[in-house]
C-alpha positions in Angstrom: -187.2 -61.7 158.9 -184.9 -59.2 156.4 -187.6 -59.9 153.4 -190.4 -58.7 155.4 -188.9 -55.5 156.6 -187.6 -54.0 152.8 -190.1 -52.5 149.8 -189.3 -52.0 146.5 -189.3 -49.1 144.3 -188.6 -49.1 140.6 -188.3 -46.0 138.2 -190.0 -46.8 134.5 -188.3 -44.0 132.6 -185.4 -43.3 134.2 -183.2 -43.7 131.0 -185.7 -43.5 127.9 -183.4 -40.8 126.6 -180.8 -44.1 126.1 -182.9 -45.9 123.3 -185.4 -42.9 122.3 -185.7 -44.4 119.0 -187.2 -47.7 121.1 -189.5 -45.5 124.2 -191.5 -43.2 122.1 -194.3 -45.2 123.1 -193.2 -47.1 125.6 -191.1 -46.6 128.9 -187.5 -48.6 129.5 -188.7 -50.8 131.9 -191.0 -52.4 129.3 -188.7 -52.6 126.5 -189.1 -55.9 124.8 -185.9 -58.1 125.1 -184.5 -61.9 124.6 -187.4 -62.8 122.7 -190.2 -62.9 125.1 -189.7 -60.5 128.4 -189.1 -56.9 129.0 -186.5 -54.9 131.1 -188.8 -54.4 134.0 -189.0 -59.2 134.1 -185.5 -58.9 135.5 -186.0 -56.7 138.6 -189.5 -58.0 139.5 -188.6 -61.4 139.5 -185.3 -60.3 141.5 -187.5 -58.3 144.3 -190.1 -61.2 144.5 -187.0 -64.0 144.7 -186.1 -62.2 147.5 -189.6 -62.5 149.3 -190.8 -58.5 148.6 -193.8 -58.1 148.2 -194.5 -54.2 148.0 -193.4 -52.9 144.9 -193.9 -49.6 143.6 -193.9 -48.8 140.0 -193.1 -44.8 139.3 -194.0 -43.7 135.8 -194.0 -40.6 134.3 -194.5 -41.2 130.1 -195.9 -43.6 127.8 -196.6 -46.3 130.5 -199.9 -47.9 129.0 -197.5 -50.3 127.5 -196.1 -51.6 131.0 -199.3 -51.4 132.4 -200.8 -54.3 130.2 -197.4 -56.5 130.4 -198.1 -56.0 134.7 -201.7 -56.1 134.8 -202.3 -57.2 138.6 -198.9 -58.6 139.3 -199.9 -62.3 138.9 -197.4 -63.4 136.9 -194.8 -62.3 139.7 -197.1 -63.5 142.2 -198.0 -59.5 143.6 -201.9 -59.7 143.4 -202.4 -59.1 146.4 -202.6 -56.7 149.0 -199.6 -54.3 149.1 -198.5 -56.0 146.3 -197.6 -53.8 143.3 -198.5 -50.4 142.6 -198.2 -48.3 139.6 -197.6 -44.9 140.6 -198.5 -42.5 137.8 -197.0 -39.4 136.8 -197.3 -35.8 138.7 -197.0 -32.5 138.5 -195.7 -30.4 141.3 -196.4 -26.4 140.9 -194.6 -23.5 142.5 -194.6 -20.0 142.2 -192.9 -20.2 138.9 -194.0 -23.1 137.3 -196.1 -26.2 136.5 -193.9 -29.1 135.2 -193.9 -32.6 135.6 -190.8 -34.0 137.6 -186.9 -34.0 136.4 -185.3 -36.7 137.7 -184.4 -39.5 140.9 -185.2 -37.0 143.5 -187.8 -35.2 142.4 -189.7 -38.4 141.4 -189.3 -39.2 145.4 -190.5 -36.4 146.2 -194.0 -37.0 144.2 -194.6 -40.0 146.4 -193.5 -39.1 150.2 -197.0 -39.5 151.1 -196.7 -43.7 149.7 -193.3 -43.9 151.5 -194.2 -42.0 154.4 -197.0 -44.4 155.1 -195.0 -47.6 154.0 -194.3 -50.5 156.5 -191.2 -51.7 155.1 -187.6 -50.3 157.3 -185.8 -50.7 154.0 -186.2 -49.8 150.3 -184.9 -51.1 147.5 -184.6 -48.7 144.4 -183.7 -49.5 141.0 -183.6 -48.2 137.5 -184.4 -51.2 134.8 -182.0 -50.2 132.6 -179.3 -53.4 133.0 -180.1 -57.0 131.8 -178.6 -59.1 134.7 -180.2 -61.2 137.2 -178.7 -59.7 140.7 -179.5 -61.5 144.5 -181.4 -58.9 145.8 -181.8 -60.8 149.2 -178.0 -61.0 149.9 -177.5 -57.4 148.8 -180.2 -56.5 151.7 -178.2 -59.0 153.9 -174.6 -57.9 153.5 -176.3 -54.1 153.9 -177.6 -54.9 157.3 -174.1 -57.0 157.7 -172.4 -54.2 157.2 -174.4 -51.6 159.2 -174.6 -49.6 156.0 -176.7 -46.5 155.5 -176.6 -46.5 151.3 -175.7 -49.7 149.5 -175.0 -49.5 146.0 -175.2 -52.6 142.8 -172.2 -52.2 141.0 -169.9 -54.2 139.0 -167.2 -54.3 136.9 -166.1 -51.4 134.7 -166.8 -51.4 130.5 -165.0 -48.5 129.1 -167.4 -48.5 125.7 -167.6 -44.7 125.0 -171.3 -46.2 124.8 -171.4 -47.2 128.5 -169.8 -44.3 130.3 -173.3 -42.1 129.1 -174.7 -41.1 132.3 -172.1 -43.5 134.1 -171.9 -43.8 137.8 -168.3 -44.7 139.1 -168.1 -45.6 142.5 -163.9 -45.7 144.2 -163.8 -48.2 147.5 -161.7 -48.1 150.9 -160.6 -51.9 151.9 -163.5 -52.6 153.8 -165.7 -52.1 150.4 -167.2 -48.3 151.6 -167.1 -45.6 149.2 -165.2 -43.5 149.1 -165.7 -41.4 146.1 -168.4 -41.2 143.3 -168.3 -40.1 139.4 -170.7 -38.9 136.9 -169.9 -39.8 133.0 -166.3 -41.2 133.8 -164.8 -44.3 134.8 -161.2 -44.6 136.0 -159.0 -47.9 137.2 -159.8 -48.6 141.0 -163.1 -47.8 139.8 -166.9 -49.7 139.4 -169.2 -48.9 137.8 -173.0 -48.6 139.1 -176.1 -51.0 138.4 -178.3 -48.5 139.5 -179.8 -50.5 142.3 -179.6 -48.9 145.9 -180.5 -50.4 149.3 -181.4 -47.6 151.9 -183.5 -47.5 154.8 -187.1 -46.0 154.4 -186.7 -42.7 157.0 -183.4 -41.5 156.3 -184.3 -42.3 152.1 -187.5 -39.4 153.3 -184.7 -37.3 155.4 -182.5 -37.0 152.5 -184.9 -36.1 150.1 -186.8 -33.3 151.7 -183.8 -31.8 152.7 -182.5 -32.1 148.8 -185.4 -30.7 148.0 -185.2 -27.9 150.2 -181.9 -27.0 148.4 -183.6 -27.6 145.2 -180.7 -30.5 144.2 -182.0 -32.7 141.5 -178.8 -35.5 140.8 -179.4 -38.6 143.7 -175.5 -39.7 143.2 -174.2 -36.0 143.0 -176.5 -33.8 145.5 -177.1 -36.5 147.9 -174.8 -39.4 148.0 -171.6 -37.6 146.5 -172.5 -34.3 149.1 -173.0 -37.0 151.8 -170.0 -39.2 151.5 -168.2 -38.5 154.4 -171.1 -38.7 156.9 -173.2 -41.7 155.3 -172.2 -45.0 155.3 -172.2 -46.0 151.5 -171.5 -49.3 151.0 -170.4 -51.1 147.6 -172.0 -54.4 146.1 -170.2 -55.9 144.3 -172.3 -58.0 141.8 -170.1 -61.3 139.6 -172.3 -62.3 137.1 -173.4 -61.6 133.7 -174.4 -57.3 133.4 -175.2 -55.4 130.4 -176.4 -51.7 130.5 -178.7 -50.7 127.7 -177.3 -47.0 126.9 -178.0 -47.3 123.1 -179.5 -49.5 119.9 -175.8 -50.7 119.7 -175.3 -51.9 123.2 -179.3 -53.3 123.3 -178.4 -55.3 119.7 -175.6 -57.0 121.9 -177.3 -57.9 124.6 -179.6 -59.6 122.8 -177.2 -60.9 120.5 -175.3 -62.5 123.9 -178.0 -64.9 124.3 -177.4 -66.3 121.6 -174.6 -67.8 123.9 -175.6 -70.5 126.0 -173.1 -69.1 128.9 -174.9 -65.8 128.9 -178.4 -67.9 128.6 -177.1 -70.2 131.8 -175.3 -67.1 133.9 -178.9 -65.1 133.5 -181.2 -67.6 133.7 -180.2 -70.5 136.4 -179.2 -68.2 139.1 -183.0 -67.8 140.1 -186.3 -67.5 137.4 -187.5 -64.6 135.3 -191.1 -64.6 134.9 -192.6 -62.7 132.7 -196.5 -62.3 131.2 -197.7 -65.4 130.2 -198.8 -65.5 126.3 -200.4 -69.0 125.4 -199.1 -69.3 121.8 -199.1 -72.8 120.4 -195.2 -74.3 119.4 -193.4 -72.4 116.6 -193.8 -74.4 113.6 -190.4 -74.9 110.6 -191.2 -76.0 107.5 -189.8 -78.4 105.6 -187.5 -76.3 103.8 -186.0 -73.9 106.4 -183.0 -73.4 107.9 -182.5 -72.1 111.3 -179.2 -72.3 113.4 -177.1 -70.2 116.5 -180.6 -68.4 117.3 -183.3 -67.8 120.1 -186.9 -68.4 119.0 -190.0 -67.5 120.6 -193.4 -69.5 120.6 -195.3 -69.1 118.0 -193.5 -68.2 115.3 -193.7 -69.5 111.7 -190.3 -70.4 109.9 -189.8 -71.0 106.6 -186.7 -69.4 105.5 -183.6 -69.3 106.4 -182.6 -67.6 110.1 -178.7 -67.3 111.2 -177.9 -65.5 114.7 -180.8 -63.5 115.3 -183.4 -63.6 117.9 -187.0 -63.7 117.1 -190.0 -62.4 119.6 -193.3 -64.1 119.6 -195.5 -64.7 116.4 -193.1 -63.6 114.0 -193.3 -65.4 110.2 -190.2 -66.0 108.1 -192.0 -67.0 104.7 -190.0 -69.5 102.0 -186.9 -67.5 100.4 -186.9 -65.2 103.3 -183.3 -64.8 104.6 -182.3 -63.1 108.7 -179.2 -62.5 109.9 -178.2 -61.4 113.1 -181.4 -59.5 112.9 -184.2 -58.9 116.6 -187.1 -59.1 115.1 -190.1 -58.3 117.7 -193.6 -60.1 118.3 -195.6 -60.1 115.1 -193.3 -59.2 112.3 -193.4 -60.3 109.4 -190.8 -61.3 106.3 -192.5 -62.1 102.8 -190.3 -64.2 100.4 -187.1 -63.0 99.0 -186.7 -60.6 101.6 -182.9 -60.2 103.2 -182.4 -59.1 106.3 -179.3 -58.3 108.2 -178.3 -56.9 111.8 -182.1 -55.3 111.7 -184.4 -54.6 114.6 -187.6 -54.7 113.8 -190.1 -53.3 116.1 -193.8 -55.2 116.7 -195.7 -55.9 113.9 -193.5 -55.0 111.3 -193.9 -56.2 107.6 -191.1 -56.7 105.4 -192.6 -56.7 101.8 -191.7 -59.3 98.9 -187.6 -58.6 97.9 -186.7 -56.0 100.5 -182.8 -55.9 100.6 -181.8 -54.3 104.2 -178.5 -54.4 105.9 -176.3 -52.1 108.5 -173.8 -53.3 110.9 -173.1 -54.7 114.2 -172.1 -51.2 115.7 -175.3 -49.0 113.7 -177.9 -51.8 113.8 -180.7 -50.4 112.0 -184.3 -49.5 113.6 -187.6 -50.0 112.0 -190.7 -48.7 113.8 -193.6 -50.3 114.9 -196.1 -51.4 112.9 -193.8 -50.1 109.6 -194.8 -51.4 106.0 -191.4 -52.2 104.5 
């Protein structure tokens, strides 16, 4: 009865600014990651696990990309009717200007007429921008539980420098309601957001035409923050494995963490992540290569040597090649003699005969797609 009654609503570019060397053509929610899916697999699978079946996609730049990888929903099981929708960018004009939208609530406000005309009592927003598999269904449950009029993902804090960009901290009373929100800071007593709320559909359109109205732009400043003593803003408190992409450094590691088989298990068994299927034959290792402590893709072609590193679908490690705790994406390419390490190579890259490249863990460096090394 609770699945039928909630909608979901995820924001594409919500934090492009984080990787911009990675969204130039592409939106966060369809950044590549773990070999084979893209941000947006986590929270789609999440929303249908939990039996939702209207999903809303808002975009607002470079969303051809994420349009191909979600075609008509199948893979998620959402072609269907009221199944997902990709809402595409707007521009709202006023007496002084013609712009498209800045941020949470003004993307809200581009689509009151879909949410005004929406079934569901409950919506379910979230950002894409954390690798973690999170129970959407008990979230909605323990917000109903708890007669709650905001419920906010959050988990643990990480005081990385690299983490607290554009940070939401949330301080709880002993009955888990907030009690206090931050922007950019973390202190102890503090959790730290997963950017996934849970709030019901009328007062989610009441809030934001009166922010509007006042022409406040921050969701967890000018409405939850300037709310907090009259809502009801419940924390959820989410255990399991969570990593925030806030830079190249912090995308290298979670991708690096899978090379763990307790991250694989903690993301993985918990409930599926579907993604697009590709039907690319078995990757094939020759006779002479040496692969160990990586993830591999379909497809591929090894001949060299790979260490630690996480390969995306069709890529070709030719004889003599060496990669090191490298990400190389779908379709790249390393020609004999080549040495490669922590790199992360975009799709279709090509890493010419004897290319020496190497950075380090904390500055992993970035190639471009389709780049001729």
């Amino acid at each position: 009865m609770l699945k039928k009654k909630a909608m979901g609503i995820i924001f594409a570019n919500m934090h492009d600014n984080a990787v911009s060397e990675m969204t130039q053509k592409r939106s966060m929610a369809s950044l590549p990651f773990g070999g084979r899916y893209r941000m947006i697999d986590f929270y789609l699978s999440g929303l249908t696990d939990a039996g939702i079946s209207q999903i809303a996609v808002i975009t607002k730049s470079n969303y051809q990309s994420l349009m191909d990888h979600i075609e008509s929903g199948r893979s998620w099981d959402l072609a269907r009717r009221k199944g997902i929708t990709i809402l595409p960018p707007y521009a709202y004009t006023n007496a002084d200007s013609n712009s498209a939208y800045h941020g949470r609530i003004a993307a809200l406000f581009g689509i009151m007429d879909y949410l005004e005309h929406a079934t569901a009592e409950t919506v379910v927003m979230m950002d894409a921008d954390h690798v973690c598999t999170l129970d959407i269904e008990d979230m909605i449950e323990k917000h109903y539980n708890n007669n709650a009029d905001v419920s906010i993902a959050c988990t643990d804090p990480d005081y990385d420098p690299d983490n607290l960009k554009n940070c939401v901290s949330l301080k709880e009373d002993d009955t888990g309601r907030v009690i206090d929100i931050m922007i950019n800071r973390c202190s102890e007593g503090y959790s730290q957001s997963i950017n996934v709320f849970v709030i019901e559909r009328k007062l989610l359109l009441s809030l934001i035409a009166d922010a509007m109205a006042h022409m406040n732009v921050i969701f967890e400043r000018d409405i939850l923050l300037a709310n907090i003593e009259s809502l009801r803003i419940q924390a959820y408190h989410h255990k399991g494995y969570v990593k925030r992409i806030t830079s190249l450094k912090t995308y290298f590691e979670a991708n690096m963490d899978l090379i763990d088989p307790a991250t694989v298990d903690a993301l993985f068994l918990p409930r599926p992540i579907y993604t697009k299927v590709h039907d690319s034959p078995p990757t094939r290792y020759g006779l002479s290569c040496s692969v160990s402590n990586s993830v591999v893709a379909d497809g591929c072609t090894v001949e060299g040597t790979v260490e630690n590193s996480v390969l995306f679908r069709g890529v070709e490690i030719e004889e003599g090649a060496v990669v090191r705790n490298c990400i190389l994406m779908q379709d790249t390419k390393v020609m004999s003699g080549v040495v490669l390490e922590n790199v992360i190579a975009d799709k279709s890259v090509v890493f010419t005969a004897n290319q020496y490249m190497k950075s380090t863990e904390n500055y992993p460096l970035y190639v471009k797609k389709r780049t001729i090394v």
